[in-house]
C-alpha positions in Angstrom: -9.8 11.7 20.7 -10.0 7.4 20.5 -9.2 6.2 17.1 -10.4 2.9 16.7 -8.6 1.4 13.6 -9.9 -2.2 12.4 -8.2 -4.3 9.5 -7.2 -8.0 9.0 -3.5 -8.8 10.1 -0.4 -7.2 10.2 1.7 -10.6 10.1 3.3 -9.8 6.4 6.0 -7.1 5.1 3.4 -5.1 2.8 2.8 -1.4 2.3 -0.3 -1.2 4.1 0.6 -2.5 7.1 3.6 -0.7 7.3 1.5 2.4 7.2 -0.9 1.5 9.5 1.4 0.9 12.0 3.2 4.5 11.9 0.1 6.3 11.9 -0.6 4.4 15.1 2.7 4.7 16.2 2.4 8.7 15.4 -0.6 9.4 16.8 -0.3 8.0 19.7 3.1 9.4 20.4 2.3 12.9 19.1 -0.7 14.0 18.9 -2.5 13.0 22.4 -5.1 10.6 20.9 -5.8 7.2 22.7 -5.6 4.7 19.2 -6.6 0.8 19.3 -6.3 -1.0 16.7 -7.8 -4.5 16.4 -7.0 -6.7 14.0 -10.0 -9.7 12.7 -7.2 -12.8 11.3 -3.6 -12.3 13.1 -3.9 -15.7 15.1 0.1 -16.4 16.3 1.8 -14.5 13.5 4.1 -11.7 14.9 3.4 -8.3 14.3 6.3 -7.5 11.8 6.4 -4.1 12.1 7.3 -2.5 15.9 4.1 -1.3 17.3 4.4 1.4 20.3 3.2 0.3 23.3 1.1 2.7 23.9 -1.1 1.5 21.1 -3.6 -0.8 22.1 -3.6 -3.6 20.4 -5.7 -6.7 20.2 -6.7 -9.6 18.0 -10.1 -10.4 18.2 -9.5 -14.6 16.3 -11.9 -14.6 13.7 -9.9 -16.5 11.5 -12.0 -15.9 8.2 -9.7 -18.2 6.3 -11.1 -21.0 7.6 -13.8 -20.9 5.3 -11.4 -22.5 2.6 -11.5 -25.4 4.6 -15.2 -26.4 3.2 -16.7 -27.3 0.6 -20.0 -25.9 -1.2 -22.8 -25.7 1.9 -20.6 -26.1 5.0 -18.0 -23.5 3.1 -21.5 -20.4 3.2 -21.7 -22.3 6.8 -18.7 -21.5 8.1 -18.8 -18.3 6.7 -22.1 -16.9 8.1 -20.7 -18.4 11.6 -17.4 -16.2 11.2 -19.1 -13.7 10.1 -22.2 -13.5 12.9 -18.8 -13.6 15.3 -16.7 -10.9 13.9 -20.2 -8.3 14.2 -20.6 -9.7 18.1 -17.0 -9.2 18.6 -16.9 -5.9 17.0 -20.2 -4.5 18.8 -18.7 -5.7 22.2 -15.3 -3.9 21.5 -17.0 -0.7 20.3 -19.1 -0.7 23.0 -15.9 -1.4 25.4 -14.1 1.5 23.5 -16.6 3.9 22.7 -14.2 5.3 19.7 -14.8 9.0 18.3 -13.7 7.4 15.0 -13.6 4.5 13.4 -10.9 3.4 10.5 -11.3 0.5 8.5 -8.5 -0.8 6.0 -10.7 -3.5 4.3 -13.4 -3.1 2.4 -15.2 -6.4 3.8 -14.6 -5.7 7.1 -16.4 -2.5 6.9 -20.2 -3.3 6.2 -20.8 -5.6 10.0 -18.9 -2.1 11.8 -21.9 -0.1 9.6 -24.3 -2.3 11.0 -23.3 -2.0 15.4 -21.6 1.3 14.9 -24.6 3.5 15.9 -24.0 7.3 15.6 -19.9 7.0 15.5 -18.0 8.1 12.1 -16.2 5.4 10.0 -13.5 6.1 7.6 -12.8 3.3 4.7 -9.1 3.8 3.9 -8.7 2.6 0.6 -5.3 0.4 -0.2 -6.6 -0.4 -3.5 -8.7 1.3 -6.2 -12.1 0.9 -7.5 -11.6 -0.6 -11.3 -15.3 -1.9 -11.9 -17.7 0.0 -14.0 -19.7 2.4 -12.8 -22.5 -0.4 -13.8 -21.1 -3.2 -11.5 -20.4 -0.5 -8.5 -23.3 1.2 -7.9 -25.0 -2.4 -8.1 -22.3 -4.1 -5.5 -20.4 -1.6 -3.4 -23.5 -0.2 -1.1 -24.0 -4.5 0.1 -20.0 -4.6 0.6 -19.6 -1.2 2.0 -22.8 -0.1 3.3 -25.0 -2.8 3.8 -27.7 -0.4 2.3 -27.4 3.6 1.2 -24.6 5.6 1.0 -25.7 9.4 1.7 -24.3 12.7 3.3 -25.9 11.4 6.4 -24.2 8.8 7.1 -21.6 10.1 8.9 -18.4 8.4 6.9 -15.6 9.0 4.6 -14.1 7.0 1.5 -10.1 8.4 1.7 -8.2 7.2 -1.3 -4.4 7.3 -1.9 -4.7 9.2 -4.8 -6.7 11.9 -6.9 -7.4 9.4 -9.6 -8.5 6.7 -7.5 -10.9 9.5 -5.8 -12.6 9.9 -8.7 -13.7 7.0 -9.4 -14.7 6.8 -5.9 -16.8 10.0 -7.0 -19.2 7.9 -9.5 -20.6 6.6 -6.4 -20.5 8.8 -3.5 -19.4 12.1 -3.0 -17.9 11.2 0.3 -14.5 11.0 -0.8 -11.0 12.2 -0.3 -7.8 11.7 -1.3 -4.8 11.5 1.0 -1.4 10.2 0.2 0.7 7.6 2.3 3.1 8.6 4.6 6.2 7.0 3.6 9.0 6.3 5.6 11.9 8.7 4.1 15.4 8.5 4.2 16.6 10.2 6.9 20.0 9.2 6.5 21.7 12.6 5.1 23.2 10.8 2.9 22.2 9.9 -1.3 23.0 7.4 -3.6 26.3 7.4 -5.6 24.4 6.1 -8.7 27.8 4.2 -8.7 27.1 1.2 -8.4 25.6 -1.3 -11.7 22.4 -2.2 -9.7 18.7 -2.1 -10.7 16.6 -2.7 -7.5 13.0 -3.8 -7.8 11.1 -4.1 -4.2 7.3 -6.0 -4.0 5.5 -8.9 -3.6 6.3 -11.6 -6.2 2.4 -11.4 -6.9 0.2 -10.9 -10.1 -0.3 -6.7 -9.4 3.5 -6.2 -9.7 3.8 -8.0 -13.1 7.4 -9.9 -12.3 6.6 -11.4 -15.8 7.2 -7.5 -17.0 10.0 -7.0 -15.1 12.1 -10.2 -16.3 10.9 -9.4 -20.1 12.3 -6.1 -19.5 15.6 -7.4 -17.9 16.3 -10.0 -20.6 16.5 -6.6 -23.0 18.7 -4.7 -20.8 20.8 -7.3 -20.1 21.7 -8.4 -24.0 23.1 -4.7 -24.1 24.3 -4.4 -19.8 25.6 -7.5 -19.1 27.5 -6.1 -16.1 24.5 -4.7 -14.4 23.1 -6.4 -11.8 19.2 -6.9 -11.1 18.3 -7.4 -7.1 14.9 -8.2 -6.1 13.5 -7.7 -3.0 10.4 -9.8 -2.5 7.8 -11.4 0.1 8.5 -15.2 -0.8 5.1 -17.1 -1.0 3.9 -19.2 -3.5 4.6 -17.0 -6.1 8.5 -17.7 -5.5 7.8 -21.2 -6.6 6.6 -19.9 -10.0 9.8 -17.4 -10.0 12.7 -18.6 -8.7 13.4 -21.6 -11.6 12.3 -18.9 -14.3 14.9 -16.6 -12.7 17.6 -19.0 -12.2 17.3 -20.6 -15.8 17.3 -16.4 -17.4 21.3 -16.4 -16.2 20.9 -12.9 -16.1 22.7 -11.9 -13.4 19.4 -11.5 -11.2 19.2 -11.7 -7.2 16.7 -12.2 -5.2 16.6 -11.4 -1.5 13.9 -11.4 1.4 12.3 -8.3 2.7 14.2 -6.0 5.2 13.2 -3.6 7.7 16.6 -1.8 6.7 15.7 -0.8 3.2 16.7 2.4 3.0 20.7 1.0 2.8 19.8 -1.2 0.0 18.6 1.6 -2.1 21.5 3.9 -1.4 23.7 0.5 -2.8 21.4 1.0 -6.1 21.4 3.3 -8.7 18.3 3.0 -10.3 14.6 1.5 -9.0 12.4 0.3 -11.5 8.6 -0.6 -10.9 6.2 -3.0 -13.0 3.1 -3.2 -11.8 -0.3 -3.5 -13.3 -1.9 -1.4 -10.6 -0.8 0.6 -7.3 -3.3 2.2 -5.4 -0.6 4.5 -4.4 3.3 2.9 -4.8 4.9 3.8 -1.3 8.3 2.1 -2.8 8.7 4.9 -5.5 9.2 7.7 -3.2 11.0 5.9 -0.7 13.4 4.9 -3.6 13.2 9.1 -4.4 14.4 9.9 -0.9 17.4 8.2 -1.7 18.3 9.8 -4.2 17.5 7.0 -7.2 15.9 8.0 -10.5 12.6 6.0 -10.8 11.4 3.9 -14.0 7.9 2.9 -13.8 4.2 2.3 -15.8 1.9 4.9 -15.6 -0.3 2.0 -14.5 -4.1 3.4 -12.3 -3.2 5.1 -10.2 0.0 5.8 -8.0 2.6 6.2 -10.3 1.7 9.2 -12.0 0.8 11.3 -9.4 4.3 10.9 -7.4 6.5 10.5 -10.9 6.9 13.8 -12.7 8.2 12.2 -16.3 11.5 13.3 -17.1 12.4 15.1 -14.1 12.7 12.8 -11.0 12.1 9.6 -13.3 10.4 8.6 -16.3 6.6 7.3 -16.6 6.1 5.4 -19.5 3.1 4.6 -21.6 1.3 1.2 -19.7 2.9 -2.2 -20.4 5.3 -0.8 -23.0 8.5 -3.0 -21.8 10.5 -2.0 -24.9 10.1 1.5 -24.1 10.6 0.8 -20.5 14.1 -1.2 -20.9 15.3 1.8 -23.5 14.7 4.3 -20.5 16.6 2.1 -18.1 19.4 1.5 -20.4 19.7 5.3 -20.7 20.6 5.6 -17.3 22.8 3.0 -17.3 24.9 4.6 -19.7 24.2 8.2 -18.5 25.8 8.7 -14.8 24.9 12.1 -15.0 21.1 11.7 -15.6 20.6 9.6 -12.7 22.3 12.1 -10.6 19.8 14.5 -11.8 16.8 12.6 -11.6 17.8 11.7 -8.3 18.6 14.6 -6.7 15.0 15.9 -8.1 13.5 13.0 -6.9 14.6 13.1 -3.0 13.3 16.7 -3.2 10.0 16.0 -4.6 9.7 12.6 -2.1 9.3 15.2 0.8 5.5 15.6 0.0 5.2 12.4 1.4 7.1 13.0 4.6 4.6 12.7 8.0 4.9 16.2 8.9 2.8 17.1 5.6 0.6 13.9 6.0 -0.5 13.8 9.3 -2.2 17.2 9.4 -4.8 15.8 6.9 -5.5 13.2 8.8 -6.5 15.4 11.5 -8.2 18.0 9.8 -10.5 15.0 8.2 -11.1 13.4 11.7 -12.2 17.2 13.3 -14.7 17.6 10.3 -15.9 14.2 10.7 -16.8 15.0 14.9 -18.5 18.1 13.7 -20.3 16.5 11.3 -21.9 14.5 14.4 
């Protein structure tokens, strides 16, 4: 089978393409299917995650974010240009190709591979969730998605990361699926300690993760844990500029730290992982934090955390934006060795539903029914 996957870079440390990349990596090296995977916007960035080589890879140069070069007239311009390229480019490679599947990671990239795709299936694999109402979706998401009708003839799926995110998909088509991430695990044999006084927080210093949260929550913890230290590990952008001086003037014994491939030995240095954000689509950080044995603290924000926290047994979900409630639950930790042990034992049992043995077979089974289907 040729699996044709299509999204925009993989040039930053984030959960999708992390993902991307080891289901290309694993079907490639396991399963005896022939995967490409072209990305639209990569330019000269390095791919920052190691890529087989028996992956085919290719960026195809669009460039889309030169649109935000222009100005009013020439901006739609440039854009109708980019975009007229991208559905050449496309056509040519599917042609070149001839994938039996097609998989698509963003949502505007989808609707110009509708238009050349012909007879093949194409999968949208959704990293984030569908918030609109039902109103606003049925009126936008056929021109973004579709270019026109979504029906059971169309030979294509909608997979979303979780259950709850599926059913919203639901209101509009009932072409949908969920399947979690696979999530790199901590193959290490070894746990954390929950010895040492750390918090670790790991994301993008970006609106969805709600650092304003997280440092509202860690100015109550620390009044009462002064010894405890807070280390974030974040993608630096612009947002770092907003951050950093906030941080820095809190004194509150707070780190911060680039991303690292090597992860998994920062958590097992931690004892406790703690999430804010407003939204995850799925949260890939929580059970990777689990497989380390650390109890979790997050918001039972739409739609990831709930269905990988069970509340009170591998962590503790609490009530959306609720940072008083939230620092209380970390602060019980703290001050409870024997809880996080608990928790995080649980946890690193329960993280093995996200292990690629248990993912992968979906995958499969959804690509089989979809090549039946035609």
């Amino acid at each position: 089978m040729r699996l044709l996957y299509v999204t925009d870079a993989l040039a930053i440390y984030g959960g999708l393409e992390r993902i991307l990349v080891d289901k290309a990596n694993r079907f490639s090296e396991e399963s005896g299917y022939e995967v490409f995977l072209i990305t639209v916007n990569q330019g000269k960035h390095p791919i920052v995650y190691p890529l087989n080589p028996q992956v085919k890879y290719m960026d195809i140069g669009i460039q889309f974010h030169q649109i935000y070069n222009c100005k009013g007239v020439r901006k739609l311009w440039k854009f109708i240009q980019l975009r007229w390229r991208y559905q050449r480019r496309i056509k040519e490679i599917i042609g070149e190709i001839a994938p039996d599947i097609i998989i698509c990671l963003r949502i505007e990239l989808t609707g110009a591979i509708i238009k050349v795709k012909k007879d093949i299936p194409i999968i949208y694999e959704a990293h984030t969730f569908w918030r609109g109402p039902r109103q606003f979706a049925a009126k936008y998401l056929p021109f973004l998605l579709l270019y026109g009708k979504i029906d059971e003839t169309a030979m294509q799926k909608i997979v979303a990361l979780t259950e709850g995110d599926a059913a919203e998909w639901r209101k509009i088509t009932p072409r949908v699926c969920a399947i979690p991430n696979i999530v790199n695990l901590n193959k290490t044999g070894r746990l954390s300690d929950c010895e040492a006084k750390s918090v670790i927080f790991v994301g993008r210093l970006a609106k969805q993760k709600d650092i304003g949260s997280l440092l509202g929550i860690w100015n109550l913890v620390h009044q009462t844990h002064p010894d405890w230290e807070l280390r974030i590990f974040a993608d630096y952008g612009n947002e770092d500029n907003i951050w950093r001086p906030i941080i820095e003037q809190m004194d509150a014994h707070i780190s911060l730290y680039p991303p690292t491939p090597y992860i998994i030995d920062e958590y097992l240095k931690s004892s406790i992982f703690v999430l804010t954000s407003v939204f995850e689509p799925f949260g890939l950080v929580l059970p990777e934090a689990m497989s380390c044995g650390l109890p979790v603290v997050a918001f039972d924000c739409p739609y990831g955390p709930a269905s990988i926290i069970t509340d009170e047994v591998d962590g503790f979900l609490i009530p959306n934006r609720d940072i008083h409630l939230f620092a209380v639950k970390v602060c019980l930790l703290m001050e409870d060795k024997s809880l996080r042990l608990k928790m995080g034992k649980a946890g690193s049992i329960s993280s093995l539903r996200y292990d690629v043995g248990n993912i992968i077979p979906q995958w499969k089974q959804l690509f089989e029914q979809l090549t039946e289907e035609k």
